[in-house]
C-alpha angles and dihedrals in degrees: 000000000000109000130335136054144310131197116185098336091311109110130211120187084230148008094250123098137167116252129248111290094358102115100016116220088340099253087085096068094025090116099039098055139024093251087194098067086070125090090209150002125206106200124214109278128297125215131186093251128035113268140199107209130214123330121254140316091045090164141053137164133238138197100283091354148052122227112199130179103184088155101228105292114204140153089225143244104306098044090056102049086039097053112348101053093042094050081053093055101045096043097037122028123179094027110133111229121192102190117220114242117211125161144134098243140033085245093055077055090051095053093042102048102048110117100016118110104232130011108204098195113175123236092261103043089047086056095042092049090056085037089229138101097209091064105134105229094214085059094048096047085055089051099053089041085056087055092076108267111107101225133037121199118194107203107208097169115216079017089067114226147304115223120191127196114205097185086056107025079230107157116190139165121221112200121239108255118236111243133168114223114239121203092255091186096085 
């Protein structure tokens, strides 16, 4: 590997990705921004079935922010394997893409991970998804890995993260990392 990054054997050009949702399925920012300079792009989230999102209006702005509910919108599983996945990889190879899971069941998620590499599911979507608060993460973890994606990554916020293996069976927590908010608006 020449430059870059690597994260459990899964390299990016660079640590910089676009964040959940920013930049769509790519195509819809293709000709604002050089994709490709990128090391990774996460795309809006991705259910089993199609679905319409939140009626209108789905966004509205406050003083100093913008709040938005647009319901994650998506056009599912199969039209984005079948056109939105495959754009990304001829026009953009080497781009990394961490595809957004979103879905109502553990077995929507089962359906929707096999075959990514990695599945990064919050705390409390993890204990949403097993309707339980007394879920152990590192179980979980397991469960989702055995789903067919090779690392889970529990997001927990302040907590840091769990990240979870599954070649290697290898568990570890990575603490969060202090940071102080800026005003970014300019």
């Amino acid at each position: 590997m020449s430059g870059g990054v690597a994260v459990f054997g899964a390299h990016f050009r660079n640590p910089v990705l676009l964040a959940a949702g920013t930049a769509g399925f790519g195509r819809e920012v293709a000709g604002v921004v050089d994709l490709g300079a990128f090391g990774g792009l996460v795309t809006k989230a991705v259910s089993l079935e199609p679905r319409a999102g939140n009626a209108a209006p789905r966004v509205t702005e406050m003083p100093g922010a913008m709040l938005n509910s647009v319901g994650l919108a998506n056009p599912g599983l199969d039209a984005v394997r079948r056109h939105d996945l495959p754009w990304l990889a001829a026009h953009h190879p080497g781009l990394r893409v961490i595809v957004n899971v979103v879905g109502h069941t553990v077995a929507d998620f089962a359906a929707v991970v096999r075959g990514l590499d990695a599945f990064l599911p919050s705390e409390m979507e993890v204990r949403s998804y097993y309707r339980s608060e007394n879920v152990d993460l590192w179980e979980a973890a397991a469960e989702f890995g055995a789903m067919g994606c090779r690392i889970v990554v529990v997001k927990r916020g302040s907590n840091g993260s769990y990240v979870y293996h599954v070649d290697s069976g290898g568990k570890w927590h990575v603490p969060a990392y202090p940071a102080t908010a800026r005003d970014v608006t300019g």
